[in-house]
N, C-alpha and C positions, 0 to 999 in steps of 0.2 A: 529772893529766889522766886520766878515764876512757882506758877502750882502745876506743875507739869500730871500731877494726878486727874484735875478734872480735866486737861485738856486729853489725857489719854482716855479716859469715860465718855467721852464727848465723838471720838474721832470717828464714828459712824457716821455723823453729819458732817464734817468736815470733808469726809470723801464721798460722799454723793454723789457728784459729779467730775469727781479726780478724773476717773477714768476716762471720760471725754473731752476735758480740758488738755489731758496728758498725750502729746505728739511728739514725734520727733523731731529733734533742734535741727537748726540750719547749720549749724556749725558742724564740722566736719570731724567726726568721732570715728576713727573706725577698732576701739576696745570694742571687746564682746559685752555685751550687755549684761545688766545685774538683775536677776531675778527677783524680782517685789513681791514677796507674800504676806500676808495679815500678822504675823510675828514679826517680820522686816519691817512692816511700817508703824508698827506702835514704838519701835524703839528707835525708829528715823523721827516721828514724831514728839518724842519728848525730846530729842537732841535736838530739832527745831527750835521747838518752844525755847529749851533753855538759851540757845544761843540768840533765839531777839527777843528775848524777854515776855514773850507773849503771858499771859494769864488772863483764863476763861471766866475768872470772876467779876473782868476790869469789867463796868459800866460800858464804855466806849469798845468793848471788843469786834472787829468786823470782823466777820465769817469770810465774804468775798473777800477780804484783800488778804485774810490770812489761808485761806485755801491757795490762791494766784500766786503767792511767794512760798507755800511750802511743794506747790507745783513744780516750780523753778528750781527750789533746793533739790528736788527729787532727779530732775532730768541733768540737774549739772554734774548728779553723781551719774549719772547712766545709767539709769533702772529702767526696765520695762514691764512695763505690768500683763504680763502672759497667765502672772496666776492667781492674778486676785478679779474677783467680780465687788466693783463696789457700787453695783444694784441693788445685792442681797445684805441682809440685816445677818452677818456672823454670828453663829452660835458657839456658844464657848461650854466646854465640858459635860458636853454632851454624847453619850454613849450612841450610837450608830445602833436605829432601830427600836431605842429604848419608849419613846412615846406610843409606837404606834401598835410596838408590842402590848404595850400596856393596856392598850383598847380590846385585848382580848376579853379581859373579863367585867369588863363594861357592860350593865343591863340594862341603865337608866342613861337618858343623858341629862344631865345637871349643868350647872354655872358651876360646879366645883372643878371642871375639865377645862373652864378658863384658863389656867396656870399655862395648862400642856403648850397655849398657842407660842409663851414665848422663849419656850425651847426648839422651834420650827424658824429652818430658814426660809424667810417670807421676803416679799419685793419690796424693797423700803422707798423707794420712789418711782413710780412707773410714767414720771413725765417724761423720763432718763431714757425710756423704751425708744424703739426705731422699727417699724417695719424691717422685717426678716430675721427677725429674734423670734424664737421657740420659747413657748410656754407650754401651760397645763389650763386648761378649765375642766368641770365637772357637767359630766356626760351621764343621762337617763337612760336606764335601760328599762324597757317596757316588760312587764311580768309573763313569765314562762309556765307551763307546767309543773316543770321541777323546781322556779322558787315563784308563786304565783302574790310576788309584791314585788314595786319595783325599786331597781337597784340602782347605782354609779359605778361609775371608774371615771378615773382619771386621763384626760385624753390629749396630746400634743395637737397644739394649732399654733400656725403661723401668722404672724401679724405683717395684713398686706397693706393696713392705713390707721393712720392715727388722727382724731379730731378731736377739737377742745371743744366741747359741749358748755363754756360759757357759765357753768353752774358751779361756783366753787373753786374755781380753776382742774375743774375735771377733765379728763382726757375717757374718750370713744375709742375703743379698737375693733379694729374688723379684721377677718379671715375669711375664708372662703371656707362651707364644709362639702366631704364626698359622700356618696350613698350610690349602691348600688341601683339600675335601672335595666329592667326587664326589655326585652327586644320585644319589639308590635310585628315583627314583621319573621321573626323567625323563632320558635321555640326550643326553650334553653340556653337563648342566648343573654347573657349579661353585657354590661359595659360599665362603669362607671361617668358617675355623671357631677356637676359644681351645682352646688344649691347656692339661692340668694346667700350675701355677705350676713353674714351672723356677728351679733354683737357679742363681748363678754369679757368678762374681769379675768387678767391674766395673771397665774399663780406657779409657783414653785412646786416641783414634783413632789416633793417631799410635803408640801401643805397641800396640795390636790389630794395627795392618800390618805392625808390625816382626816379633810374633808369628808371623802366620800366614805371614810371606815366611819363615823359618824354618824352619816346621814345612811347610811346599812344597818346600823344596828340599831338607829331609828323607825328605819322601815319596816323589817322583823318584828323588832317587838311589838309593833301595829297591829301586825299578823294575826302574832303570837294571842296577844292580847282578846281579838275578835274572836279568835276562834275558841279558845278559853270560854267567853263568854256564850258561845253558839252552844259547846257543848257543855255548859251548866245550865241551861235552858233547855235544852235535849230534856237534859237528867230531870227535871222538876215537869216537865209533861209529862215523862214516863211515870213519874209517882205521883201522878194527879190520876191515872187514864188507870 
């Protein structure tokens, strides 16, 4: 009997690229289509394996030719994949909120908050990307009055180009950012305007928030900390003078 266990443990990487290899047949179907979601396919997937025998332990396992034939088995039943993204790394039992809640009472950031990252649905392969996909990267916000250190959020950008930068098998992505621009010729007048293509690493909304709650409550404590220090140096002139 195959080990249909590890090959269910596994099937993250086996769908990598389902989703782009996955078209519709030439053959003339006209049933309504079977809706493919991440519970339909772990147990389309062991049904796989056991009927060709596959096991993830053989030596000789190929990835490619076992993803290209469970491809095959998928479309022959007519499944469409409308609702799975097999970009993202699935999170399994995972409470809605629960990580980033937890960042409330965070005052330090440590390597103990490793854990959190892999409860975070993250981009498990972004070669898989394409121009006109939405993402997240993390956006600087310049210090205000009212918080005078600077901040993040999370920002949606469009990917207008993709290049392999050659290094690693690394992939480049560009977008385009907007910024408001002041009128020279009429006052109060705004317009928006495209700045040069911006480079950046693109990320899951939900890891962009995890991100920038982080890198806040890194910033703060900076703050916190400086000012702390300003005025216990206040206090020790004062009882010198």
């Amino acid at each position: 009997m195959p080990e249909t266990k590890d090959l269910k443990s596994r099937w993250k990487d086996v769908l990598v690229a389902l989703k782009y290899l996955f078209k519709p047949s030439n053959a003339t179907n006209n049933a309504p289509k079977k809706i493919l979601d991440q519970e339909t396919v772990e147990k389309e997937l062991e049904e796989f394996a056991k009927i060709k025998g596959y096991s993830a332990e053989d030596p000789n396992f190929d990835l490619d030719k076992f993803q290209a034939e469970f491809t095959q088995y998928l479309k022959d039943k007519n499944y469409t994949f409308k609702a799975i993204d097999t970009s993202l790394i699935p999170v399994e039992n995972l409470n809605d909120g629960n990580v980033l809640t937890s960042l409330k009472n965070v005052r330090k950031i440590t390597e103990d908050l490793n854990d959190n990252v892999t409860e975070l649905s993250v981009f498990l392969d972004t070669t898989k990307m394409m121009p006109g996909l939405v993402c997240y990267v993390v956006e600087k916000i310049a210090p205000t009055q009212k918080k005078p250190y600077v901040t993040y959020r999370p920002t949606p950008r469009v990917i207008t180009s993709i290049h392999d930068n050659g290094v690693n098998g690394g992939t480049i992505f560009f977008t385009y950012n907007h910024k408001l621009s002041k009128s020279q010729n009429f006052e109060g007048v705004y317009s928006v305007v495209s700045e040069e293509e911006a480079i950046y690493s693109p990320l899951t909304k939900e890891h962009a928030d995890y991100i920038c709650k982080l890198l806040n409550i890194q910033s703060k404590q900076v703050y916190i900390k400086h000012m702390k220090e300003l005025a216990k140096q206040k206090q020790i002139a004062q009882h010198v003078k």
